[in-house]
Biopython code that builds the backbone (N, CA, C, O; Angstrom):
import numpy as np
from Bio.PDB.StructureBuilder import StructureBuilder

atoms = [
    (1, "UNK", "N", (95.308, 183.715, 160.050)),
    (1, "UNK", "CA", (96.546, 184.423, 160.291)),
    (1, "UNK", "C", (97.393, 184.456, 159.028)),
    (1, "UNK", "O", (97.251, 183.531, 158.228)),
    (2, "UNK", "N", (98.218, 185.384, 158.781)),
    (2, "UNK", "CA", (98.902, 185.881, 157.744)),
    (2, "UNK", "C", (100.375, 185.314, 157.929)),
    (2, "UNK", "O", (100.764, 186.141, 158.755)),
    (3, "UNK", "N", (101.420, 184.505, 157.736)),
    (3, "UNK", "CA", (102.665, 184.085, 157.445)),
    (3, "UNK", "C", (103.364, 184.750, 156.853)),
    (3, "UNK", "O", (103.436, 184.988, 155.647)),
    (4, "UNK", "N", (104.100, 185.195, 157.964)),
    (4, "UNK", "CA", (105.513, 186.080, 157.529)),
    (4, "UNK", "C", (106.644, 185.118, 157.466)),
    (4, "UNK", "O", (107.049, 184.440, 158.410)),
    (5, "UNK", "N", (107.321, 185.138, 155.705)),
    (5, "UNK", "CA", (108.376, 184.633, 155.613)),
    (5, "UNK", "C", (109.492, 185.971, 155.191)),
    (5, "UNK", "O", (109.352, 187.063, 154.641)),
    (6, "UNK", "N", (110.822, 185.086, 155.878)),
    (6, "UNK", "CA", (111.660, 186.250, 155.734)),
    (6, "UNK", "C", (113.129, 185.686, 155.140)),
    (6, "UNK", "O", (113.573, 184.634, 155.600)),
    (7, "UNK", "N", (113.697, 186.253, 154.341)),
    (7, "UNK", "CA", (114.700, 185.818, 153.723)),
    (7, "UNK", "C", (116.065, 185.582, 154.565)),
    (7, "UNK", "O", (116.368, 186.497, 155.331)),
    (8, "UNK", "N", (116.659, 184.799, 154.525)),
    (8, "UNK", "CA", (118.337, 184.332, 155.010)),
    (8, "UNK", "C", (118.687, 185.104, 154.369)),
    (8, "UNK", "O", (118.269, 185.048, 153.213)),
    (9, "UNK", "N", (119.946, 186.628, 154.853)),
    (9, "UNK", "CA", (120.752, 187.086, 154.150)),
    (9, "UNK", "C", (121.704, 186.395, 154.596)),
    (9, "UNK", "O", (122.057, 186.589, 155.760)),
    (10, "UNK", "N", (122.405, 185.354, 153.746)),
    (10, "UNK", "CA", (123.470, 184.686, 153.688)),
    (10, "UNK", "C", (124.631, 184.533, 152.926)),
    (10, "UNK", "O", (125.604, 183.800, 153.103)),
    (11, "UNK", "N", (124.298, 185.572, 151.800)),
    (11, "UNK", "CA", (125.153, 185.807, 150.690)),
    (11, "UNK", "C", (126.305, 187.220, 151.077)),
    (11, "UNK", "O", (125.670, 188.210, 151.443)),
    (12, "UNK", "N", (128.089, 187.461, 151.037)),
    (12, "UNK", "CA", (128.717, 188.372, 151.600)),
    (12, "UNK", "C", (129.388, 188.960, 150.489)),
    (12, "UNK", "O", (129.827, 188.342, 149.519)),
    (13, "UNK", "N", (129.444, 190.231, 150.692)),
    (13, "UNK", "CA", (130.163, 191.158, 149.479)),
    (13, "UNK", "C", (131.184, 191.867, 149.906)),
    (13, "UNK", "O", (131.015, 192.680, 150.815)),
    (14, "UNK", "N", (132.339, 191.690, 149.358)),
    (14, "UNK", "CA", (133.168, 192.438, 149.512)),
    (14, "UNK", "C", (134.087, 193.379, 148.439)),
    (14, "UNK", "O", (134.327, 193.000, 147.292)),
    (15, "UNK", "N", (134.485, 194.463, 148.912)),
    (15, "UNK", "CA", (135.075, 195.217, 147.907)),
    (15, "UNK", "C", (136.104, 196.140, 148.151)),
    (15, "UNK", "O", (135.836, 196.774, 149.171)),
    (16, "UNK", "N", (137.187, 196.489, 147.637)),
    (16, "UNK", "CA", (138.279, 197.225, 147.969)),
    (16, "UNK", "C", (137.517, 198.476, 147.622)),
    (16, "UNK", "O", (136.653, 198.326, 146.758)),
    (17, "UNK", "N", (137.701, 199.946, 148.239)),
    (17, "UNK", "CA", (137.342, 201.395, 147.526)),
    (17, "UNK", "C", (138.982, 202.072, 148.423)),
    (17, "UNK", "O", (139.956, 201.647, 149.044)),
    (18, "UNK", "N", (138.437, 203.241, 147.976)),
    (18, "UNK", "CA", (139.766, 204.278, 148.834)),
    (18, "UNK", "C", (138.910, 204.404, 150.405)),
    (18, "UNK", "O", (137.688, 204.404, 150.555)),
    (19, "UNK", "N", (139.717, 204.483, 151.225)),
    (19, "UNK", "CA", (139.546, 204.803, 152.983)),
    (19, "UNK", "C", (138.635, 206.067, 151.897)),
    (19, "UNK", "O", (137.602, 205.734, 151.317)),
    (20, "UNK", "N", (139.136, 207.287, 151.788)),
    (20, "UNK", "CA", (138.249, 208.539, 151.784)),
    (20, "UNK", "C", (137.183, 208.462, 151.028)),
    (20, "UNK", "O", (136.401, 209.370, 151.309)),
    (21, "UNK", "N", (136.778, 207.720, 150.121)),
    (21, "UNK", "CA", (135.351, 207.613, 149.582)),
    (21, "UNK", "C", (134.764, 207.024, 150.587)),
    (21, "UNK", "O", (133.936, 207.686, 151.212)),
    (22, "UNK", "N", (134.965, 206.021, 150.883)),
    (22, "UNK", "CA", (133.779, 205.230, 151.940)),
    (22, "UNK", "C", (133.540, 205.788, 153.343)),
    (22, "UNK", "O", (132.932, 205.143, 154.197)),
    (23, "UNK", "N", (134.240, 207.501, 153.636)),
    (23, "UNK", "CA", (134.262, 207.828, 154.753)),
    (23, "UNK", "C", (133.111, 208.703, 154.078)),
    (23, "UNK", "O", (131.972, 208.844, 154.523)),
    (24, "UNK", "N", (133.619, 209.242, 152.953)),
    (24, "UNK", "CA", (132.553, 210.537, 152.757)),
    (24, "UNK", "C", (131.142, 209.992, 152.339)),
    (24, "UNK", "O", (130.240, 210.823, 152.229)),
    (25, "UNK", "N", (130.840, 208.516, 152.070)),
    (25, "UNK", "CA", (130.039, 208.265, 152.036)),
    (25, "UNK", "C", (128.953, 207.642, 152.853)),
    (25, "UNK", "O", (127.724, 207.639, 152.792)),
    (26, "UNK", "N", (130.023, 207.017, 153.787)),
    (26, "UNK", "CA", (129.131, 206.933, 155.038)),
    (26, "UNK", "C", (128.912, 207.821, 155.877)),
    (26, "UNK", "O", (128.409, 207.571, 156.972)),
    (27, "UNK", "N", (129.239, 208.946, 155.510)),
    (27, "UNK", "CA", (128.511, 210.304, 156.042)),
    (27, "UNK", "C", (127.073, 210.286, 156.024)),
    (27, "UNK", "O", (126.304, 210.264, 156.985)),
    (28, "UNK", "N", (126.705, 210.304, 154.218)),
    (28, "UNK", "CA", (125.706, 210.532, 153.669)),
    (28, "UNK", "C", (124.763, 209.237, 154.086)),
    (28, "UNK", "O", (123.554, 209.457, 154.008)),
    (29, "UNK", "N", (125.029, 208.353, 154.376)),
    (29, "UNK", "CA", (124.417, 206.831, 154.703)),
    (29, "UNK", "C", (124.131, 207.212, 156.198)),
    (29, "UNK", "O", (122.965, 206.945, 156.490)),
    (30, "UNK", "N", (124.762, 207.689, 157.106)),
    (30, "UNK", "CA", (124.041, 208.348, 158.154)),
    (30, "UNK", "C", (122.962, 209.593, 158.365)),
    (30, "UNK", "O", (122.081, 209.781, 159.205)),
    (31, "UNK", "N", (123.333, 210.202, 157.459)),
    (31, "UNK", "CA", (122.667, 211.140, 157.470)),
    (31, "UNK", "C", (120.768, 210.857, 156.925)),
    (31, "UNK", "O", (119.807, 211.517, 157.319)),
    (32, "UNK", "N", (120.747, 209.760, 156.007)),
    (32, "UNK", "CA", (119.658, 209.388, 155.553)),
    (32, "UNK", "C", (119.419, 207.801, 156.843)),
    (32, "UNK", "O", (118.414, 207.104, 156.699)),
    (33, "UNK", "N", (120.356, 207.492, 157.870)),
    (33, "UNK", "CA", (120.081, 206.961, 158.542)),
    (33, "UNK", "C", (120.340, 205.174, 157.923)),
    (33, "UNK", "O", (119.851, 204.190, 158.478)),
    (34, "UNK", "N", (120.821, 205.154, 157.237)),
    (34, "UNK", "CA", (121.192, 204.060, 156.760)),
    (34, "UNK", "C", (122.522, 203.423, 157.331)),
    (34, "UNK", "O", (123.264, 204.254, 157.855)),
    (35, "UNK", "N", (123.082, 201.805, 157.339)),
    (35, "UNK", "CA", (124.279, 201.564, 157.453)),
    (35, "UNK", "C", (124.199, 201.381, 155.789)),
    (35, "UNK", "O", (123.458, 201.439, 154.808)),
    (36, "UNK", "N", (125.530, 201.118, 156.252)),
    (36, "UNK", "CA", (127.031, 200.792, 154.796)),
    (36, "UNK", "C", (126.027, 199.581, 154.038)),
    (36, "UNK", "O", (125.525, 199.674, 152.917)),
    (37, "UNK", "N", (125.894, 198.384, 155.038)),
    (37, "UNK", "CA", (124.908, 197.039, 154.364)),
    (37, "UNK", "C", (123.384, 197.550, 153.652)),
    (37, "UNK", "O", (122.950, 197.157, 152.569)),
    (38, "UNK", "N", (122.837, 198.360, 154.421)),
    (38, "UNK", "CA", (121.316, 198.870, 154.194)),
    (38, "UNK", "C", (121.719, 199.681, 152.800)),
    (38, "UNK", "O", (120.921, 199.609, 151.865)),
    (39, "UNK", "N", (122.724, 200.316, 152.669)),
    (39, "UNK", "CA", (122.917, 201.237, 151.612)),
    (39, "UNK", "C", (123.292, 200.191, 150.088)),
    (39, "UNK", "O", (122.735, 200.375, 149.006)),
    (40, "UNK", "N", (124.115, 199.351, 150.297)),
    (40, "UNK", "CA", (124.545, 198.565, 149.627)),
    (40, "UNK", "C", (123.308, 197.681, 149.160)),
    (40, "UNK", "O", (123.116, 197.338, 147.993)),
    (41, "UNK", "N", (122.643, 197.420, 150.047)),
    (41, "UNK", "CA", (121.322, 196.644, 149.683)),
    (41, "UNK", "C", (120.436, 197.084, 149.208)),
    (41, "UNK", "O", (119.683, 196.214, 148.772)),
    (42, "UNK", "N", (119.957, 198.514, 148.981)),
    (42, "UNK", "CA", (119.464, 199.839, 148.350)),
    (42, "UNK", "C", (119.837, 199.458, 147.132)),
    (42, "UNK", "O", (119.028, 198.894, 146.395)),
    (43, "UNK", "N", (121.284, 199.743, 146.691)),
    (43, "UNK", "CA", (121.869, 199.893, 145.553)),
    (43, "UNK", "C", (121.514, 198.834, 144.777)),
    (43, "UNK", "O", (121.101, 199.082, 143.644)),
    (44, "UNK", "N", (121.605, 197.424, 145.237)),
    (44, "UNK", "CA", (121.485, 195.856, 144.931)),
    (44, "UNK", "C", (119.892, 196.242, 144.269)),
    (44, "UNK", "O", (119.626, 195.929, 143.109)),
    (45, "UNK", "N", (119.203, 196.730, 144.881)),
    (45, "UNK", "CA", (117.159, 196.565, 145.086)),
    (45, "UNK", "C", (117.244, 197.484, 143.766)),
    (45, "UNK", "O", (116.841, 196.931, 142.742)),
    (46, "UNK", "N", (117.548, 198.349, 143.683)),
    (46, "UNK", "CA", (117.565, 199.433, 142.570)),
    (46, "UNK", "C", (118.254, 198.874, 141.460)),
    (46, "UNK", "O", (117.792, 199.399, 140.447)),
    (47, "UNK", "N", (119.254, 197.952, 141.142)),
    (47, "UNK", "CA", (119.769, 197.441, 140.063)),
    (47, "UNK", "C", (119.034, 196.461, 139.716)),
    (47, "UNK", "O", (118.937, 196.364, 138.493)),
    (48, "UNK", "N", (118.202, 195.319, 140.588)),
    (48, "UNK", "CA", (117.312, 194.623, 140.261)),
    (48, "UNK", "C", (116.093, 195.524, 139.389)),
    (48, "UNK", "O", (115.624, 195.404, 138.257)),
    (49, "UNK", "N", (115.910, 196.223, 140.218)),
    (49, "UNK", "CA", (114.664, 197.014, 139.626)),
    (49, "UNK", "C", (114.490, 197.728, 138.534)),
    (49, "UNK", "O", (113.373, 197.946, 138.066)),
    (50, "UNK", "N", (115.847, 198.263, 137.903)),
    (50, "UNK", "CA", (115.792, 199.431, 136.569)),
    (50, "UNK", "C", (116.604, 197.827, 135.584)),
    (50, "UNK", "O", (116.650, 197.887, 134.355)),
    (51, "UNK", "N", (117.108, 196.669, 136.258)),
    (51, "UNK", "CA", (117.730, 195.925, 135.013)),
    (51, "UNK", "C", (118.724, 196.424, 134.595)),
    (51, "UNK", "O", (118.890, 196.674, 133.401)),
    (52, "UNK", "N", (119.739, 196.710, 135.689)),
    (52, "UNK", "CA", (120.835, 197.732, 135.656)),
    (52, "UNK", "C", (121.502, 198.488, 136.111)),
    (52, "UNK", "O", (121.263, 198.120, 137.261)),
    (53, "UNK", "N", (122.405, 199.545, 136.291)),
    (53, "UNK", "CA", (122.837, 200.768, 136.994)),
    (53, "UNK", "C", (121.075, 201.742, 136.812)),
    (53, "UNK", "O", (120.364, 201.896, 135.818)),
    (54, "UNK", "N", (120.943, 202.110, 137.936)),
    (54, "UNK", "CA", (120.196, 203.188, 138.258)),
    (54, "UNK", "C", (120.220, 204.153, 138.104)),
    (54, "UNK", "O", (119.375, 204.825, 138.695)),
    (55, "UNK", "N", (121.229, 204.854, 137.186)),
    (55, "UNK", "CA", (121.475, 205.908, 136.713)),
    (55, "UNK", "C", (122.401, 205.605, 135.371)),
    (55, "UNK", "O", (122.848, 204.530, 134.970)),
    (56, "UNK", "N", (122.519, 206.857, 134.857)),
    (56, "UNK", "CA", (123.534, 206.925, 133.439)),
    (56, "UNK", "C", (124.968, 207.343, 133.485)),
    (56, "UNK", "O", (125.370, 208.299, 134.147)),
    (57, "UNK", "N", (125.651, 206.637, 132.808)),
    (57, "UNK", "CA", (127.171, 206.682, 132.912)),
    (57, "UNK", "C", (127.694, 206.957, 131.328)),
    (57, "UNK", "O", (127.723, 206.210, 130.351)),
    (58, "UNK", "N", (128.031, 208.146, 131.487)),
    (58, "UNK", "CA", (128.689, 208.751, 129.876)),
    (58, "UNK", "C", (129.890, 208.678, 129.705)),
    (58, "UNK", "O", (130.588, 209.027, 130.657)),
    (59, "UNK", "N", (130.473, 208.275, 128.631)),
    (59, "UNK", "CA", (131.922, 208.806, 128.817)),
    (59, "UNK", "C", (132.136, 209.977, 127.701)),
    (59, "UNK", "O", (131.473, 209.883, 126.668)),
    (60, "UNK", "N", (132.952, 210.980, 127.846)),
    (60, "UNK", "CA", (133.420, 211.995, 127.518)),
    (60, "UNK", "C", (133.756, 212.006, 126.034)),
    (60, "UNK", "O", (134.873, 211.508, 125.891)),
    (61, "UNK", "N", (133.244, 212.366, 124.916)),
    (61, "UNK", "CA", (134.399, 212.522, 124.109)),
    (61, "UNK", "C", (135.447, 213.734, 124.206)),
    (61, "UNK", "O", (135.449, 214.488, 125.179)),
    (62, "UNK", "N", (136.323, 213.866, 123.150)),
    (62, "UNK", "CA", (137.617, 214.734, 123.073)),
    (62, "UNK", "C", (136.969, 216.149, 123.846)),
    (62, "UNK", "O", (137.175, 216.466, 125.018)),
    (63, "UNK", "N", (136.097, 216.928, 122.804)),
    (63, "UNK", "CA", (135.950, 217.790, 122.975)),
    (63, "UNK", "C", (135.243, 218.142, 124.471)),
    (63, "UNK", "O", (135.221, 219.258, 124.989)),
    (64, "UNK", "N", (134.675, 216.908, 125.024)),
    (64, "UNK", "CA", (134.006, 217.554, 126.382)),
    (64, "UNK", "C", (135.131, 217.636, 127.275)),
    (64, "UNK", "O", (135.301, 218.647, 127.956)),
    (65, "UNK", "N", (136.105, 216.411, 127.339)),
    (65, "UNK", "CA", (137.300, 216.439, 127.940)),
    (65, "UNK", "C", (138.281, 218.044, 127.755)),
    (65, "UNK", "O", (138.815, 218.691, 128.656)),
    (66, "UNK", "N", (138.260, 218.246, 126.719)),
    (66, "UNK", "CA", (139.070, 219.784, 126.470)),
    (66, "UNK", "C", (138.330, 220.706, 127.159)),
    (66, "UNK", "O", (139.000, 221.595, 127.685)),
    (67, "UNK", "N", (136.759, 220.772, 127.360)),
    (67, "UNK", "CA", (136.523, 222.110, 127.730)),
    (67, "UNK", "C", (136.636, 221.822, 129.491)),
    (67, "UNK", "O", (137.095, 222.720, 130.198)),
    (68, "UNK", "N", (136.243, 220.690, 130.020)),
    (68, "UNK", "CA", (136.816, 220.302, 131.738)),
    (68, "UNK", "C", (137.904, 220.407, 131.636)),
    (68, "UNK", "O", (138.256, 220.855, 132.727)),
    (69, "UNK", "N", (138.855, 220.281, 130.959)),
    (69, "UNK", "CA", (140.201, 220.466, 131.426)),
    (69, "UNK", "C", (140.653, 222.232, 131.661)),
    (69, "UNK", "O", (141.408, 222.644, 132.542)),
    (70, "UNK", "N", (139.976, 223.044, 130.643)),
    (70, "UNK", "CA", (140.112, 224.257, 130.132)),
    (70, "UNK", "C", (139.360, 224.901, 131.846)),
    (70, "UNK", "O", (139.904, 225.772, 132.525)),
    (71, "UNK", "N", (138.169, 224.261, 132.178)),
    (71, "UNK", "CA", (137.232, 225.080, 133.070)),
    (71, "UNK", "C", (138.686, 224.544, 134.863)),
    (71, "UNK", "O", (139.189, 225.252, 135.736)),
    (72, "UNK", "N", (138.779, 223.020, 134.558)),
    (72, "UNK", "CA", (139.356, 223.030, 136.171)),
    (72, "UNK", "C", (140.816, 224.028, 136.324)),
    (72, "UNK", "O", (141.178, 224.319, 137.464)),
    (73, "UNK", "N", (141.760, 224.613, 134.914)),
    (73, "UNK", "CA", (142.671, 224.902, 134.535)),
    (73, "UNK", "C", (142.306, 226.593, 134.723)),
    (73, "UNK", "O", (143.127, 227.473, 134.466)),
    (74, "UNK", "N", (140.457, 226.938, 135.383)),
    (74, "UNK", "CA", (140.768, 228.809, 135.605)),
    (74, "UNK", "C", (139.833, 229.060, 134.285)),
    (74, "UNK", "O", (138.793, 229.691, 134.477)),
    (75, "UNK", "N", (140.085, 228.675, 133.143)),
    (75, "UNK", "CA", (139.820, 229.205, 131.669)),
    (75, "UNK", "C", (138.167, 229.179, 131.648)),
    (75, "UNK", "O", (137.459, 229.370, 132.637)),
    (76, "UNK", "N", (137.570, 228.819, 129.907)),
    (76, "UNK", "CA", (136.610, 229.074, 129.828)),
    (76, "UNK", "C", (135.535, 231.019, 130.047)),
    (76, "UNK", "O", (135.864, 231.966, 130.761)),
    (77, "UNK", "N", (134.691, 230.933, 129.403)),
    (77, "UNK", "CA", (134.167, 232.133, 129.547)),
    (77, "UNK", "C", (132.630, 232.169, 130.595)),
    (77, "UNK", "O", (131.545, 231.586, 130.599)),
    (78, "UNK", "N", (133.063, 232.826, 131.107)),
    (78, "UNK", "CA", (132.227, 233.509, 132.659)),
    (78, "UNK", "C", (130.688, 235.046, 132.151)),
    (78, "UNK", "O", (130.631, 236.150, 131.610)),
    (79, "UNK", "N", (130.076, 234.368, 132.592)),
    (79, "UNK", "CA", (128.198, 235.682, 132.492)),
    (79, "UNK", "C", (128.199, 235.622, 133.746)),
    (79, "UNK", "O", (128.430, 234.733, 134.566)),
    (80, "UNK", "N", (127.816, 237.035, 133.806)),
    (80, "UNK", "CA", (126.819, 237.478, 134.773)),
    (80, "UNK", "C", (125.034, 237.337, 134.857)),
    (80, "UNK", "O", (124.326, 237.500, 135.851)),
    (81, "UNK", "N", (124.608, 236.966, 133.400)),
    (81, "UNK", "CA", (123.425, 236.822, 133.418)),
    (81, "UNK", "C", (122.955, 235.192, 132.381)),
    (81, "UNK", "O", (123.864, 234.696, 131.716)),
    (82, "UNK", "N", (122.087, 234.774, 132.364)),
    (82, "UNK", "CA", (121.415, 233.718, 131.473)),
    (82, "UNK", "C", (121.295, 234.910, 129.894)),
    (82, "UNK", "O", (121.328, 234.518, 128.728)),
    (83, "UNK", "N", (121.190, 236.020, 130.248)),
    (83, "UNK", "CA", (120.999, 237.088, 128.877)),
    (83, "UNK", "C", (121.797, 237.110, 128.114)),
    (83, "UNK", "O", (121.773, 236.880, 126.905)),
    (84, "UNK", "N", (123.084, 237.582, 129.221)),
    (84, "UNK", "CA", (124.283, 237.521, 128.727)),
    (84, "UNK", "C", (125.023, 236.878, 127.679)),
    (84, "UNK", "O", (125.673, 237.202, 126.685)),
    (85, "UNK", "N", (124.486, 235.291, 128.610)),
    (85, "UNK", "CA", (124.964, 234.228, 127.505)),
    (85, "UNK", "C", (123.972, 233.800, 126.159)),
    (85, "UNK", "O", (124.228, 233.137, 125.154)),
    (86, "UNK", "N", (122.978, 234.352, 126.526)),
    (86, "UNK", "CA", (122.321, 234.005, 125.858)),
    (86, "UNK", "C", (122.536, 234.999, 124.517)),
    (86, "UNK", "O", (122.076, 234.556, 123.465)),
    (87, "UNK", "N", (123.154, 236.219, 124.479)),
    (87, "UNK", "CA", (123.774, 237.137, 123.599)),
    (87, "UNK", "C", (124.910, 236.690, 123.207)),
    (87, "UNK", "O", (125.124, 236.818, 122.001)),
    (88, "UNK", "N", (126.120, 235.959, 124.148)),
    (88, "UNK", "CA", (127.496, 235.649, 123.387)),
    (88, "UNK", "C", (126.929, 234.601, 122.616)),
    (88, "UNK", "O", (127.864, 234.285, 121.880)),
    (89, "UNK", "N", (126.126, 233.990, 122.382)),
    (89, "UNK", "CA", (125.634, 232.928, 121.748)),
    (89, "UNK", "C", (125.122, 232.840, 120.503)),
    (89, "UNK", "O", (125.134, 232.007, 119.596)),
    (90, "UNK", "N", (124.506, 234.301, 120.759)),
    (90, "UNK", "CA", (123.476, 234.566, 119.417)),
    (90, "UNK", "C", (122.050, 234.054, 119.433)),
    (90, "UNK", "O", (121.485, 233.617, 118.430)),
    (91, "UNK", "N", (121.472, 234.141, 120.710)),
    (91, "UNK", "CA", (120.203, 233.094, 120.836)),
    (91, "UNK", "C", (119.329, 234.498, 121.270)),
    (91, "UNK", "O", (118.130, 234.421, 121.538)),
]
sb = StructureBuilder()
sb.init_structure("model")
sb.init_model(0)
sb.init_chain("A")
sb.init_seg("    ")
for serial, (resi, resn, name, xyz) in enumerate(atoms, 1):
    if name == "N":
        sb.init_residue(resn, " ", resi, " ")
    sb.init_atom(name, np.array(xyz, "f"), 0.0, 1.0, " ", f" {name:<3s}", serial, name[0])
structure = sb.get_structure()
């Protein structure tokens, strides 16, 4: 016979976020059928596993910041095609 051992989750996490993130996210944690703990424990398994955040976190310099500010502000320049731009470009 084969011995199944199973771990004590005995260790508790807690964390302040905003009410509206953790609503819109336990949307998505239902929707893939997960709770809040199962999701959190996901996240935990995946940081063990990459030796880290599981994804990449950039920060902005000046100029990327100017052109998001320019695009949420209306501005910036608008194509109708990949051609298009690919002509205001010179490519």
């Amino acid at each position: 016979m084969t011995k199944t051992t199973t771990k004590i989750k005995s260790a508790m996490v807690r964390a302040r976020i905003e009410p509206g993130l953790k609503t819109k996210a336990e949307k998505y944690f239902n929707l893939l059928g997960l709770s809040t703990t199962q999701a959190i424990t996901l996240f935990f398994k995946q940081v063990e596993l990459h030796h880290g955040l599981p994804f990449e976190i950039n920060i902005p310099n000046a100029e990327t910041i100017t052109a998001m500010k320019e695009i949420e502000n209306g501005g910036g320049k608008k194509f109708d095609s990949a051609d298009e731009l690919f002509k205001h470009l010179g490519i």
